[in-house]
N, C-alpha and C positions, 0 to 999 in steps of 0.2 A: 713566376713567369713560366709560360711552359715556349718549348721548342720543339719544334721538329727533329730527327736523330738522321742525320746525315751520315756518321760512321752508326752501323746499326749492330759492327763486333763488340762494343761497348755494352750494346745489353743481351747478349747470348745470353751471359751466366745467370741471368737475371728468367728468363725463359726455360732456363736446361732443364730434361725432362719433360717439356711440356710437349708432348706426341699429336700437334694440332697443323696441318697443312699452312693452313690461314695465317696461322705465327712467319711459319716459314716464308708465305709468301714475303710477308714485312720484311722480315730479316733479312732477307736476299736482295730486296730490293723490285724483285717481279712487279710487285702491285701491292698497294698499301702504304701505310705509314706508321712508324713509330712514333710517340712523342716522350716527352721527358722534361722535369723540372731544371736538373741538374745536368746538360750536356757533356763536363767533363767527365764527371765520376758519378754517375747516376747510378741511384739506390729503387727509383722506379718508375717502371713502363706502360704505356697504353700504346699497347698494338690493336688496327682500324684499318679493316678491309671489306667494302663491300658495305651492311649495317650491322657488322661483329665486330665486337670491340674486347680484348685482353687484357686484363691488370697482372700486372706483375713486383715482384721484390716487393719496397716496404710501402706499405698502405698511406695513398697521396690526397688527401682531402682535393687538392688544386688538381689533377689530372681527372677524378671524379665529377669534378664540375667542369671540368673540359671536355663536353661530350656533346658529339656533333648536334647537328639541327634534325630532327624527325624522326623516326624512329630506328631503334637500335637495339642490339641483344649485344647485354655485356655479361662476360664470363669475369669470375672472381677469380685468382689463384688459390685464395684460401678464407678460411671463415672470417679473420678480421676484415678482407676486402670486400667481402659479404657485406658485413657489420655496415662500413663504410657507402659500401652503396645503397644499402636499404635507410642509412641516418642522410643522404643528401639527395636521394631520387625518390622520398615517401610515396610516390602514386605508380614506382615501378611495381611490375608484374612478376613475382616469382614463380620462376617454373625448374624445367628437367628436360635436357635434351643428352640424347644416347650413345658415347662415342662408339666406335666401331675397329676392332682390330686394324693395324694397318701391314700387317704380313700375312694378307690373303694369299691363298696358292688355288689359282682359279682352274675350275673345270673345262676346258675349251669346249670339246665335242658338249657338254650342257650349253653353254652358253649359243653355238650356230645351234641347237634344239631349239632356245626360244627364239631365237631368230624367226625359225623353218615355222613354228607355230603361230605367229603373225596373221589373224584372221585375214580371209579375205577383204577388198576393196581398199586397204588400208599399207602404205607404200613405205619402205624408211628413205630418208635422205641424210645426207650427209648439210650442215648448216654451209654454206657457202651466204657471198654477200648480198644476194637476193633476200635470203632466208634470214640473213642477219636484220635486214631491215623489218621484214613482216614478223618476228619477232618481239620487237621493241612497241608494237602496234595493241600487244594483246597483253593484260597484268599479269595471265597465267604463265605464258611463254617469257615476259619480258628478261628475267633474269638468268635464262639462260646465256646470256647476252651483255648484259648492263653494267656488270662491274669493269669490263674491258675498259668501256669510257670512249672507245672507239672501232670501227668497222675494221680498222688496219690493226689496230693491237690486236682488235678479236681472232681476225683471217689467222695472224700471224703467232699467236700465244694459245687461242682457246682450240677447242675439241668439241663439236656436238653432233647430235642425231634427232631429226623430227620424223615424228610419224607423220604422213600427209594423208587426208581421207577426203575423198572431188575434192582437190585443191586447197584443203583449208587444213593447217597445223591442228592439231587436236593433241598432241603428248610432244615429248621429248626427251632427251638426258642431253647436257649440257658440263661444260666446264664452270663452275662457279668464280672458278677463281682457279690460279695457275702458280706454281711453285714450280725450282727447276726441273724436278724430278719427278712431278707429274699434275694429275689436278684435282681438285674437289668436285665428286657430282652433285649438281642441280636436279632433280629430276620434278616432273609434274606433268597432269591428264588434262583434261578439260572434262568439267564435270559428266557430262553427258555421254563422253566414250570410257568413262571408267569401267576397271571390271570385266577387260576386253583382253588383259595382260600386254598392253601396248608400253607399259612404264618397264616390263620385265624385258622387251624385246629391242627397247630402244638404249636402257645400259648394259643389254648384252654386247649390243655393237658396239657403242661407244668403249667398252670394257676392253674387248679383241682387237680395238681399235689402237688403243692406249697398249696395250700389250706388245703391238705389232712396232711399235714405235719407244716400246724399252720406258716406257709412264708407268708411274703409278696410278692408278681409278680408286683417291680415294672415299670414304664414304664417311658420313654424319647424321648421326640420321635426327628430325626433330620429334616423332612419335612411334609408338609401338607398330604401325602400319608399315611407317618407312625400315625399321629394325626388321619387320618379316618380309618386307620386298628384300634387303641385303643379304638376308639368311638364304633367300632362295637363290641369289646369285653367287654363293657361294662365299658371305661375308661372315666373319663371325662377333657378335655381339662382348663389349669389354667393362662397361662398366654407364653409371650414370654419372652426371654431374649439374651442380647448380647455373642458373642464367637467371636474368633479368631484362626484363621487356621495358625499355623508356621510349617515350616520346619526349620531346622537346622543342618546345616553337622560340627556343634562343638563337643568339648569332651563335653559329659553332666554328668548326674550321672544315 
């Protein structure tokens, strides 16, 4: 039977080491959920924020198949939970996604640079609850937004910045998700202003933004693309690691 983890100091240890925001967020309580077979003295965890998903401690066939409805990227802790996911989700997608240092020491005067260099016609704002809603409207923009779950959590937990071009969102950076201590960026362009350095300019702000307010901004990045956008803001690259892409059209939770 799985449960939900209500005391979530139960499975720190179970997590320790694991340098991932998203965890955090769970552990804290912020946003997310833990689950677990064994509530009192749990041997292992599925932490689920957002459509990331964590395996932790000893490898749980039943937490495995406890995996939400649609699609999902789950992280293994280690090769058996590999094993485990690839012997109960056969049509998941193995890939590689790129963590990123989380003890950046950021350049400010760079970062208001890429600000100042913000082509023409092209505006940044701040996401306020206007912005919150015309966000949710578009699949590019949406997830700047979406994990909140609402406009009042967002206002009140998230961080973001859109680029406006005659009125119409075209980029952003965004809070993905929120931990006490700061948050995960989102970022994305709309195909058609790519290339303009609007992604560099909007988690510049976002970045000074989160600085000015004692956050951490931090980063994950899912391709080599997104690893040289963080390098230019001053991220530095740590290591890769394995994921798995599922769909699922089950009841999940």
């Amino acid at each position: 039977m799985i449960y939900e983890m209500t005391d979530t100091s139960k499975v720190e240890e179970l997590f320790a080491g694991w340098q991932e925001t998203l965890i955090y967020s769970c552990l804290q309580k912020v946003m997310g959920k833990i689950y677990v077979t064994e509530p009192d003295r749990p041997k292992s965890a599925f932490a689920y924020v957002g459509c990331f998903g964590f395996f932790a401690g000893e490898p749980s066939r039943e937490l495995v198949e406890y995996r939400p409805e649609g699609f999902s990227i789950l992280t293994p802790q280690n090769p058996e939970w590999a094993a485990l996911i690839e012997d109960c989700c056969p049509d998941a997608k193995k890939g590689v996604r790129y963590a990123i240092r989380k003890d950046t020491r950021f350049d400010k005067d760079a970062l208001r640079k890429n600000i100042a260099n913000l082509p023409d016609g092209y505006e940044l704002r701040a996401i306020d609850g206007e912005a919150y809603d015309r966000c949710l409207t578009n699949p590019v923009t949406e997830d700047f937004v979406s994990c909140f779950g609402s406009k009042e959590k967002y206002l009140e937990l998230g961080r973001g910045v859109i680029v406006v071009y005659n009125d119409e969102i075209v980029a952003g950076a965004s809070s993905y998700t929120r931990y006490r201590e700061g948050i995960e960026i989102e970022v994305d362009t709309v195909e058609s202003h790519r290339r303009k350095h609007l992604a560099l300019a909007a988690c510049s702000a976002l970045i000074l933004q989160c600085l000015k307010e004692g956050l951490y901004p931090s980063w994950d990045a899912q391709n080599m693309d997104s690893v040289h956008l963080a390098e230019k803001l001053g991220y530095e690259f740590n290591h890769e690691y394995v994921v798995y892409e599922v769909t699922s059209n089950e009841d999940g939770h």
